[in-house]
C-alpha positions in Angstrom: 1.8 -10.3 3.6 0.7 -13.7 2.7 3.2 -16.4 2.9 4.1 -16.8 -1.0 4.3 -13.8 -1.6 6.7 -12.9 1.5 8.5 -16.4 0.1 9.1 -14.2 -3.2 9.9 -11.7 -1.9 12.8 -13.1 0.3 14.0 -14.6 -3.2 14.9 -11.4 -4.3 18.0 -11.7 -1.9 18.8 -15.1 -3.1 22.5 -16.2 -3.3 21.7 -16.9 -7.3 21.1 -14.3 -9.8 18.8 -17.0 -11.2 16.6 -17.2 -8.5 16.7 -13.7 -7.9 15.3 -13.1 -11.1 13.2 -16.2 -10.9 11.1 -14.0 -7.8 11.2 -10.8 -9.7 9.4 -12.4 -12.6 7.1 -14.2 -10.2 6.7 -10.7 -8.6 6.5 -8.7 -11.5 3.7 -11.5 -13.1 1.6 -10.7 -10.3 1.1 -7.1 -11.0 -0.6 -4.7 -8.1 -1.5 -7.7 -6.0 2.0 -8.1 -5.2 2.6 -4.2 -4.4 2.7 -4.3 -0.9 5.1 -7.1 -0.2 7.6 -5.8 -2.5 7.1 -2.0 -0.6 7.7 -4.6 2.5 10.7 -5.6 0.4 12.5 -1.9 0.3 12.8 -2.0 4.1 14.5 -5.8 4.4 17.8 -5.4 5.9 19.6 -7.4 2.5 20.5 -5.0 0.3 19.9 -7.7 -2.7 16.5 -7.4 -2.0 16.0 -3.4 -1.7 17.5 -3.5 -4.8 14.9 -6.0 -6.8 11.8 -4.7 -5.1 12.8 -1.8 -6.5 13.4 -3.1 -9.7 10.3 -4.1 -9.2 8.4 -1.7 -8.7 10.2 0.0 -12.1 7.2 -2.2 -13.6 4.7 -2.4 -10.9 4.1 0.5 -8.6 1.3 2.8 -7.1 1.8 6.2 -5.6 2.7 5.1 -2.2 4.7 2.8 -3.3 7.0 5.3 -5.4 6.9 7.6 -2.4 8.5 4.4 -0.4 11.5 4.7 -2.8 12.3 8.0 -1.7 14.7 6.6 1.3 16.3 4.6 -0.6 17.8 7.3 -2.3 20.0 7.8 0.5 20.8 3.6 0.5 24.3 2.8 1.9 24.7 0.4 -1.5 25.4 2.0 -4.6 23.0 -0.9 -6.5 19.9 -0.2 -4.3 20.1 4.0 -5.0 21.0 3.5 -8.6 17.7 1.3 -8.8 15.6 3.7 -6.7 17.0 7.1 -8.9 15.4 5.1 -12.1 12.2 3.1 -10.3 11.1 7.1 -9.1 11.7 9.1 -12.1 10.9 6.6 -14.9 7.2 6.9 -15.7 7.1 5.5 -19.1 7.9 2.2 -17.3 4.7 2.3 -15.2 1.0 2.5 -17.1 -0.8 4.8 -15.2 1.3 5.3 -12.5 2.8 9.0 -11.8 5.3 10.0 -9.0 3.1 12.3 -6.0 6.3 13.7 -5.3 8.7 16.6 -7.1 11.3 13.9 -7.8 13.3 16.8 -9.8 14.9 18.5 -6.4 16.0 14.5 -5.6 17.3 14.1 -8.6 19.4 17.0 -8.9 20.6 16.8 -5.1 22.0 12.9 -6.0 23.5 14.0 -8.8 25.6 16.2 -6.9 25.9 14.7 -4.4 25.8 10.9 -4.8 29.6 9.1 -4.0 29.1 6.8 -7.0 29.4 7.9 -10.4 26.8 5.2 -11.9 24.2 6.5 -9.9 25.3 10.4 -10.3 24.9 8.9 -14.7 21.3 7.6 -14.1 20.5 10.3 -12.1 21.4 12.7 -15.4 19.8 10.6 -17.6 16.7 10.6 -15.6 16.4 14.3 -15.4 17.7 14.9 -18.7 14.9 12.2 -20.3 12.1 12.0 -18.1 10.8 16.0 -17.1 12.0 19.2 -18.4 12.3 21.5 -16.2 14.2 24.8 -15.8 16.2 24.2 -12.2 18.2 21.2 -13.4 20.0 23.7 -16.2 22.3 25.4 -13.7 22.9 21.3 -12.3 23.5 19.8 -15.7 25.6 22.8 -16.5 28.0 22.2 -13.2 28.0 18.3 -14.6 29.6 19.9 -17.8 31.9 22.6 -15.9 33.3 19.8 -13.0 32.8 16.2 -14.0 35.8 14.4 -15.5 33.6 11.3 -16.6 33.2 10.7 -20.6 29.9 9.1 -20.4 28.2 11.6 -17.3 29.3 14.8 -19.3 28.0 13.2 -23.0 24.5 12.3 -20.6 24.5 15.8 -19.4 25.1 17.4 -23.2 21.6 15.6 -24.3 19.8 16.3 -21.5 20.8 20.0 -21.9 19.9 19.9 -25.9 16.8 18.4 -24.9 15.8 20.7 -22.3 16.9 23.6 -25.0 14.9 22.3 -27.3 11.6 22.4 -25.4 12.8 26.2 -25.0 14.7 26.4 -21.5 17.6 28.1 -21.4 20.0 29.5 -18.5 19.9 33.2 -17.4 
């Protein structure tokens, strides 16, 4: 990784949300080139940075890359998994860029299993927006049947209508 862009990179756990977002613009501006110091980035021991490189790689990503994310998943801060549940299953943020991996079987573990409920929402909205696909029925279902939260069960209600809608139904 070349100096500048490891200097960028390091921003990304700056004390100031300015600066921060001053790297992940710089980052973001450089496109591809600057893939494989922010994939760098998701292993750095701040947690600030996990989180913007994988932000950042919402917008910019290959294959590997997205693959990378998958750990974080499992991240001991709420920020870095909520950021690594929407950088993996969001492709209409990357051009050209599709996940290698099911992400569907990730996605329906977190939401069952994730400790915070922000990252349990995105984790709906992502399977609910972003693939339709018959196994997360029985999961958004459970959402409806156990979850207390107002805004998890109304995320879980659209994904079901939409997953209805492309004909899916439960058996």
């Amino acid at each position: 990784m070349t100096t500048d862009l490891s200097r960028l990179v390091q921003g990304l756990g700056a004390a100031s949300g300015d600066e921060r977002f001053a790297s992940y613009q710089a980052l973001i501006a450089m496109g591809k080139t600057a893939v494989p110091a922010i994939r760098e980035g998701l292993r750095d021991p701040h947690w600030q940075v996990r989180r913007w490189a994988a932000m950042c790689l919402d917008q910019v990503a290959d294959e590997e890359a997205l693959v990378d994310l998958v750990p974080l998943l499992t991240d001991p801060h709420p920020k870095v998994r909520l950021w690594a549940v929407h950088s993996i299953a969001c492709e209409h943020c990357k051009e050209g860029v599709s996940c290698p991996i099911d992400v569907v079987p990730l996605l329906l573990a977190t939401i069952q299993r994730d400790p915070s409920i922000r990252v349990r929402r995105m984790a709906v909205i992502m399977v609910g927006s972003e693939f339709v696909d018959a196994r997360a029925l029985p999961v958004l279902q459970e959402v409806l049947n156990a979850e207390s939260d107002v805004k998890i069960r109304e995320h879980a209600e659209a994904a079901l209508a939409r997953l209805r809608s492309a004909g899916l139904w439960l058996a």
